[in-house]
N, C-alpha and C positions, 0 to 999 in steps of 0.2 A: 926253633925251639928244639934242641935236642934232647933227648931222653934216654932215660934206663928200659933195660930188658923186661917187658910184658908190661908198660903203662900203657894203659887206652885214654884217649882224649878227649870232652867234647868240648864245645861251644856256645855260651849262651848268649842271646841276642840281646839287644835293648827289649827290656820291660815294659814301656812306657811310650805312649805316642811319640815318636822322633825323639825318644832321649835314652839313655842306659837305665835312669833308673834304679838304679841300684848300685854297692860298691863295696869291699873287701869286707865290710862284718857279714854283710848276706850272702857272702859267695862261703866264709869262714864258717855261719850257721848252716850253710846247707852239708857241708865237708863233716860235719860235726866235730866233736872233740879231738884235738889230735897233739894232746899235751907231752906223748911219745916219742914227737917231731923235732929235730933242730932245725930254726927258720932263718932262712938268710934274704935278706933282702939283696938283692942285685941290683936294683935302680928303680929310679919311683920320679915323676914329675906331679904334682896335684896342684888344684885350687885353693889357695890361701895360705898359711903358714903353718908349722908343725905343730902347734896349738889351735889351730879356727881350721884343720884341712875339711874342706868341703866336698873336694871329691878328685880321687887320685886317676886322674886323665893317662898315663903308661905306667907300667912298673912289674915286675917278676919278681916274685916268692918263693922261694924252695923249698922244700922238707927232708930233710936227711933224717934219716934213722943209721947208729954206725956206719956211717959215712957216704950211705946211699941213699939218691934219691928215691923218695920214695913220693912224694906229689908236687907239681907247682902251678903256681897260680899267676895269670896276665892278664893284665889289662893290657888293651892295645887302644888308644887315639879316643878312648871314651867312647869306643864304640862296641865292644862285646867281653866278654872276658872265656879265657879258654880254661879249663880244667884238668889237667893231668893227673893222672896216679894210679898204682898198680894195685888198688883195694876197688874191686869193683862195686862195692857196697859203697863207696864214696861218691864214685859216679851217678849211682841206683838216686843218691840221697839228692841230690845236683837234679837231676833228672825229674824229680818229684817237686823239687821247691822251686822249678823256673818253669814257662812256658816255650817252646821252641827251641828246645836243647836239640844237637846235633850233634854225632859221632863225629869227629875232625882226624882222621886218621892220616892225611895229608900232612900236617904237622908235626907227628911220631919221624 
């Protein structure tokens, strides 16, 4: 994952006895509003079709504001999702609505 100048990252685990649990509107409610953002999608695989998606198994989200990233969001193998972005309140907000969030600085 590469990134812009001064994003911090973390990491949130599966939710859920052996399962993720959760999936891009809970990761997008915890980020809160961020209608500021231009969002690109970069690639996405999920369960079912783009009307019945059930749960998006890889994919990255970006958020540009004038041309710079400014957050992105992954799923990786339906097994955690990572959170990126250079508003530390966004991370603060991640941090509060998951259990066993972790700093992923390795990533950066």
């Amino acid at each position: 994952m590469e990134l812009g100048d001064g994003m911090c990252v973390v990491r949130i685990p599966p939710q859920d006895d052996g399962w993720l649990g959760f999936d891009l509107a809970e990761v997008m409610s915890a980020v809160g509003d961020r209608a500021d953002l231009r969002w690109v999608l970069r690639f996405a695989s999920f369960n079912g079709d783009v009307l019945t998606c059930t749960q998006i198994v890889d994919g990255e989200f970006s958020g540009y504001r004038e041309e710079r990233l400014r957050m992105r969001l992954e799923v990786v193998d339906s097994s955690y999702w990572v959170v990126a972005a250079d508003d530390p309140r966004a991370l603060a907000s991640v941090r509060s609505a998951f259990h066993g969030v972790t700093d992923d600085s390795q990533l950066v």
